[in-house]
C-alpha positions in Angstrom: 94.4 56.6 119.1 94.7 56.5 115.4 92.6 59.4 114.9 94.8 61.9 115.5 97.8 60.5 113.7 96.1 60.3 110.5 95.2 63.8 109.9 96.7 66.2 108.3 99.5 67.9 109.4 97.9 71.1 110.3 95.1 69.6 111.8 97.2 67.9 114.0 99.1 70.7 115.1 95.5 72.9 115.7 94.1 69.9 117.8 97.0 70.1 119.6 97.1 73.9 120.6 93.2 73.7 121.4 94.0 70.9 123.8 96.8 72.6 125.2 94.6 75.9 125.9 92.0 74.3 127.6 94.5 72.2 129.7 97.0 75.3 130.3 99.5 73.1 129.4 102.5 73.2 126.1 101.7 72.2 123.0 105.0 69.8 123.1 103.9 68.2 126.1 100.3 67.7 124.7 101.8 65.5 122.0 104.5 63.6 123.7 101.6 62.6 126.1 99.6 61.0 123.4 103.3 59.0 122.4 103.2 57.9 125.9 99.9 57.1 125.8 100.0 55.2 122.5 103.0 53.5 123.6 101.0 52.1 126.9 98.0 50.8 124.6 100.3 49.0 122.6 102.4 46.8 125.2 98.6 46.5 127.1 96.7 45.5 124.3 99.7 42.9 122.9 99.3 39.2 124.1 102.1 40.2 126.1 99.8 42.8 128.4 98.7 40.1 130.8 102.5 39.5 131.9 103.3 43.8 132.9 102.6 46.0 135.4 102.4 49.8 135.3 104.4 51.2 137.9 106.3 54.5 138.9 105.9 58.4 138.9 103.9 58.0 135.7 101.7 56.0 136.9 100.6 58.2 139.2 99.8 60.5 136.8 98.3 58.6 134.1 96.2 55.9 135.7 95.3 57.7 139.1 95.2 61.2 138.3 97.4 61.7 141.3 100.1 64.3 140.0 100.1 67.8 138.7 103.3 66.8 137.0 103.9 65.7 133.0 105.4 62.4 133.0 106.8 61.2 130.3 109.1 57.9 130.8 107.5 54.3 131.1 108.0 52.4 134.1 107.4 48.7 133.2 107.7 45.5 135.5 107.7 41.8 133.4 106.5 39.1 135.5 109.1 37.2 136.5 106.7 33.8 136.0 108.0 34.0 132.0 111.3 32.9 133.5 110.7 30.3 136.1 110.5 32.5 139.4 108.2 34.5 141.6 107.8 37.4 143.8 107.7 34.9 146.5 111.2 32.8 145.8 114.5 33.9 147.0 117.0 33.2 143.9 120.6 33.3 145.0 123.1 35.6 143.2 123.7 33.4 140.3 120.0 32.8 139.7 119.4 36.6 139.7 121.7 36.9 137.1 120.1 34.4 135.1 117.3 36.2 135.6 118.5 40.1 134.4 120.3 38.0 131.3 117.1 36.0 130.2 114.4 39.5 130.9 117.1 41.7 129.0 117.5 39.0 126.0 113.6 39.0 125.9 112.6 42.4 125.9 115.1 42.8 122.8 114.1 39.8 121.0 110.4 39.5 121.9 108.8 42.8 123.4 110.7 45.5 121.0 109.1 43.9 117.7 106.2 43.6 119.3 105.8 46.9 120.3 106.9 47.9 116.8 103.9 45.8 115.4 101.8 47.2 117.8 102.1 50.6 117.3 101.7 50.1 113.4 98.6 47.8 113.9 97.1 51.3 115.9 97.7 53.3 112.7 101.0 54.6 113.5 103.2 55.2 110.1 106.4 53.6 110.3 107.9 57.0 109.4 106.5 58.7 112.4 108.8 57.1 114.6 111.7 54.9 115.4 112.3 52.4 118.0 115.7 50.6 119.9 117.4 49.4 122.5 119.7 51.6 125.0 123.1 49.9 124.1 124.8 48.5 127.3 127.8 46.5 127.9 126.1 44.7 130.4 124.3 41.4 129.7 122.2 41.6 132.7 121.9 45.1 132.7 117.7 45.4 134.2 115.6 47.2 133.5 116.6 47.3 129.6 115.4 50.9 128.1 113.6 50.7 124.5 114.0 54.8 123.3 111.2 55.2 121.2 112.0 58.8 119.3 109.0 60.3 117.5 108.6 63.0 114.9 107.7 66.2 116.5 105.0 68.7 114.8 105.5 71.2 117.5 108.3 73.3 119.0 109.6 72.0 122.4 110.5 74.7 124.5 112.2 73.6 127.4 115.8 71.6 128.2 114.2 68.8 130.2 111.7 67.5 127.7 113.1 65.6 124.3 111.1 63.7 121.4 111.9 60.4 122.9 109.7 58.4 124.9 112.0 56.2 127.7 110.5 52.2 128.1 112.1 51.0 131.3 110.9 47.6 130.8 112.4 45.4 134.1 112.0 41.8 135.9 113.4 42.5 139.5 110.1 44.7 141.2 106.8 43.0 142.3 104.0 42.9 140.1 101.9 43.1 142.8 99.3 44.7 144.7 98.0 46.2 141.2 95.0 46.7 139.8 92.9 47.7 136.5 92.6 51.3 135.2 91.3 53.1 133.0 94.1 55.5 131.2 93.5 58.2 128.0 95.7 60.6 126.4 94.6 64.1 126.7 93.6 64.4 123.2 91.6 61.5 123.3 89.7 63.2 126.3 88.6 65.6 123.6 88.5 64.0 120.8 86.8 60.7 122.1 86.1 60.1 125.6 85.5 56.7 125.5 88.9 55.8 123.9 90.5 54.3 127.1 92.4 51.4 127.7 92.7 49.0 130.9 96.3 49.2 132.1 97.1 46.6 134.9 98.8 49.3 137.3 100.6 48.8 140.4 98.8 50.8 143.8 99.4 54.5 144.7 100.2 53.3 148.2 102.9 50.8 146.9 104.5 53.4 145.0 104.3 55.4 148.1 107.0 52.7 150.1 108.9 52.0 146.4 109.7 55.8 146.5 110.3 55.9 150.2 112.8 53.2 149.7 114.5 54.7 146.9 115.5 58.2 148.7 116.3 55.9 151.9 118.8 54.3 149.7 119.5 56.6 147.9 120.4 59.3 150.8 122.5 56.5 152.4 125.1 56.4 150.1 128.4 58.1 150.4 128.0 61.5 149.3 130.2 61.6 145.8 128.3 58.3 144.7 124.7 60.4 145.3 123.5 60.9 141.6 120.6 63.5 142.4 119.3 64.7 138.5 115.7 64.7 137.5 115.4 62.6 141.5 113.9 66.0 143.6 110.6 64.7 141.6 110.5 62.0 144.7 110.0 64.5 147.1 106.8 66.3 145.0 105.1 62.7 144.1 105.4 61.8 147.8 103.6 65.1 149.2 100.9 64.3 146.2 100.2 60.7 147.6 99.9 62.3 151.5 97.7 64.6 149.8 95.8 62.4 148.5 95.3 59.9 151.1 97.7 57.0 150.6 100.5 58.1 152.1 98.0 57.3 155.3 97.4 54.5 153.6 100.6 52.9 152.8 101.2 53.3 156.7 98.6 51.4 157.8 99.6 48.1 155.7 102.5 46.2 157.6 102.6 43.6 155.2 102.8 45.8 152.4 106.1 47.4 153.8 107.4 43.9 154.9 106.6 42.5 151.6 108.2 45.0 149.9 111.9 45.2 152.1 112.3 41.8 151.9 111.7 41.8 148.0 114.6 44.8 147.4 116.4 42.7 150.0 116.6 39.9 148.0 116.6 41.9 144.2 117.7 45.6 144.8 120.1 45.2 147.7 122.3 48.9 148.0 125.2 48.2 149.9 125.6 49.2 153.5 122.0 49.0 154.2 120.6 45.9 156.7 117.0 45.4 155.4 116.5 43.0 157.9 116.5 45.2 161.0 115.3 48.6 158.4 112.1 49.8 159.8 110.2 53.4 158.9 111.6 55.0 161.9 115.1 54.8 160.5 114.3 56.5 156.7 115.9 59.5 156.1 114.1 61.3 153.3 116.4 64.3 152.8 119.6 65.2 151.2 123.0 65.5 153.5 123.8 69.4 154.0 126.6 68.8 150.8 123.9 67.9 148.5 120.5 70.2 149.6 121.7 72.8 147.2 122.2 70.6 144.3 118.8 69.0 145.3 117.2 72.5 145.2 118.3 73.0 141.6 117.2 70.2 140.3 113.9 70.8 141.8 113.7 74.4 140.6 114.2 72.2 136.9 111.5 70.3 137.4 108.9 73.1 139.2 110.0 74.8 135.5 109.6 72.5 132.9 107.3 69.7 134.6 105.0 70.6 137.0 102.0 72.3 136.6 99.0 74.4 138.7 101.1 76.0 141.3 103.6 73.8 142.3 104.8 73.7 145.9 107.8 75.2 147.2 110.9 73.3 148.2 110.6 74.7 151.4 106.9 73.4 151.5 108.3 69.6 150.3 110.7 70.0 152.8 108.2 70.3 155.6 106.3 67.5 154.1 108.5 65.4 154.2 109.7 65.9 157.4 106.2 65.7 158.4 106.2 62.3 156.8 109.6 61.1 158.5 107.7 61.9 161.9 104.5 60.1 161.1 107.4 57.2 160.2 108.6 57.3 164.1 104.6 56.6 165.5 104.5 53.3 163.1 104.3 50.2 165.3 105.8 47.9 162.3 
């Protein structure tokens, strides 16, 4: 990954606009996606790599290839084993607590300096970046977000995208079912295809429930509490994994979805829902009438600014998901 950073300013900055060309893709995003990228070999490659799990949107699209869409925030899960519990134990409330408190105090204290070592041990100048902690009141707050903001070369052109790579680094998901891949940046692709790195990285068809949950959950709520920006993305990374085959696939594992009610049950409980009795049949994937509008402008954002080689329609997400909400009704669960 070093390669790059080293050069010369200009050579950077041509590298960049050759591999944008040939991926028909910004020049901003070319770079922030080799910050992402470098960012991901660091915590994987640290003695602390064998303790995460790559999850989320980003996942998708760096270790499966699944997404036409530039992701650019880290989802991370720490293994809750550091702190004394499993995926498999049911804490009670004051235990979870303990839990958030001791995962928060950790990544400050122990993963942020040694993601700043890492990233200097790659060849990174110091000056090239800077990383910290979102501030929060809360003690417990989980996941904690490390903001890592990086010096720019190129001009970013759009409202949605910032020089700031987002670290959600958190102890309350599952690590598992996960497995080994093999992730690049897109300058490395040209510059040096056999730079990769093995990311341990949570299954497309688990992220397929996780993000079935979340709208359930989220669409649940009373209507003023519905926080909707930058969440239309959902709807697009959902049609991708029916698209792709484990959408079909996530249906067809029971266990997964038991596994995985039971564990937001027990760790991301939203009020007002009973997970006990919760079953496919019952998810509601779409916005109340009240919010659709809202929901189609932030999807508009993201067609815009994030998604690339002809995105879908809302329209066409709407029908797949109502297509998907159907396919929910036939599961036998």
């Amino acid at each position: 990954m070093k390669d790059w950073i080293q050069k010369r300013e200009t050579e950077r900055f041509d590298l960049l606009r050759l591999v944008a060309g040939e991926n028909n893709l910004p020049d901003f995003m070319i770079e922030k996606d080799w910050w992402v990228t470098s960012v991901l070999e660091a915590l994987f490659t640290s003695e602390l790599g064998k303790n995460l799990s790559f999850k989320g949107g980003t996942s998708l699209s760096k270790s499966w290839n699944l997404l036409n869409r530039f992701s650019e925030d880290i989802d991370i899960v720490i293994d809750k084993n550091l702190f004394g519990v499993t995926d498999n134990d049911e804490p009670g409330s004051g235990k979870r607590t303990k839990l958030r408190k001791e995962a928060r105090k950790y990544v400050i204290e122990k993963v942020k300096p040694l993601l700043q070592a890492q990233l200097l041990k790659q060849g990174i100048p110091e000056e090239q970046f800077v990383l910290q902690e979102e501030p929060s009141t809360e003690s417990d707050k989980d996941p904690t977000e490390l903001l890592l903001s990086y010096k720019p070369i190129t001009e970013i052109t759009n409202d949605y995208t910032k020089a700031v790579v987002k670290i959600e680094i958190g102890v309350r998901a599952m690590m598992e079912p996960a497995e080994g891949r093999r992730v690049s940046s897109l300058l490395a692709q040209r510059l040096n295809p056999n730079e990769v790195i093995a990311i341990n990285t949570v299954l497309p068809k688990r992220t397929f429930w996780e993000k079935a949950f979340l709208l359930h959950e989220l669409f649940q709520k009373p209507v003023e509490e519905m926080k909707l920006l930058r969440l239309s993305r959902h709807w697009y990374d959902l049609d991708c994994l029916m698209n792709a085959g484990f959408g079909k696939e996530a249906m067809e594992d029971k266990e997964l979805f038991t596994a995985i009610r039971n564990h937001r049950k027990i760790f991301t409980k939203v009020a007002g829902i009973d997970y006990d009795s919760l079953l496919p049949e019952g998810f509601n994937l779409s916005p109340p009438d009240a919010k659709k509008e809202e929901w189609s402008k932030d999807y508009e954002v993201m067609r815009q600014s994030y998604i690339f080689r002809s995105p879908p329609s809302l329209i066409e997400l709407e029908e797949s998901m109502t297509s998907v909400m159907e396919q929910f009704k036939t599961l036998k669960f």
